[in-house]
N, C-alpha and C positions, 0 to 999 in steps of 0.2 A: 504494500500500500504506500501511495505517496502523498503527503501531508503537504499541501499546495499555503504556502503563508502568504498573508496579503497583497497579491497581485493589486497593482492600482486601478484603481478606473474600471474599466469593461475588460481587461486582460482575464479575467476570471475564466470566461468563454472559452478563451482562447485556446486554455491550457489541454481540456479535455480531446476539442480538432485536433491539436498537435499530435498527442499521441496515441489517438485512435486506439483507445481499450488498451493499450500493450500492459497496465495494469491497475488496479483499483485507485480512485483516489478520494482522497477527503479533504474538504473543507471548513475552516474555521469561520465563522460568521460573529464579528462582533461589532458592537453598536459604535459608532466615533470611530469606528477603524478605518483603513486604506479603502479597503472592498467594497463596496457598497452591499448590504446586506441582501442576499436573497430567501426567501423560504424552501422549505425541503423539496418541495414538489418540483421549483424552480431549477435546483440543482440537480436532480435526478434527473429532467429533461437535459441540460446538459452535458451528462454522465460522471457525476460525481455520485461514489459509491456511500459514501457516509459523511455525516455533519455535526460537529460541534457549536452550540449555540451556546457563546461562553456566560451572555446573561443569566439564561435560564441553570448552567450551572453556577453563578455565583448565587442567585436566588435560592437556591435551593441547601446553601447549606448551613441555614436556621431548622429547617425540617432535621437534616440529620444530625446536627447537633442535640435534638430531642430526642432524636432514637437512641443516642447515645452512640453513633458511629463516627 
């Protein structure tokens, strides 16, 4: 898998044409970042295989903090 970091602008696109499948890649989506944010659906049409939404992981760990993890 290759972990694609903040291409600027619309390069995002770009990256998945370039290498035609040859292997998985993911994308980090974070708010104020380089990228401009897209949604999942968005990114899977351009064939990004998996996504990290770093907000939804910062939000999220007041929850685990009460699970006690």
């Amino acid at each position: 898998m290759l972990f694609v970091e903040a291409p600027p602008g619309d390069k995002l696109a770009e990256i998945p044409r370039a290498l035609k499948g040859v292997l998985p890649l993911m994308a980090n989506m974070v708010e104020g970042g380089k990228t401009p944010v897209k949604n999942a659906a968005e990114l899977q049409a351009m064939g990004f295989a998996m996504v990290i939404f770093s907000a939804a992981i910062k939000a999220g760990w007041p929850v685990l903090a009460l699970l006690g993890v």
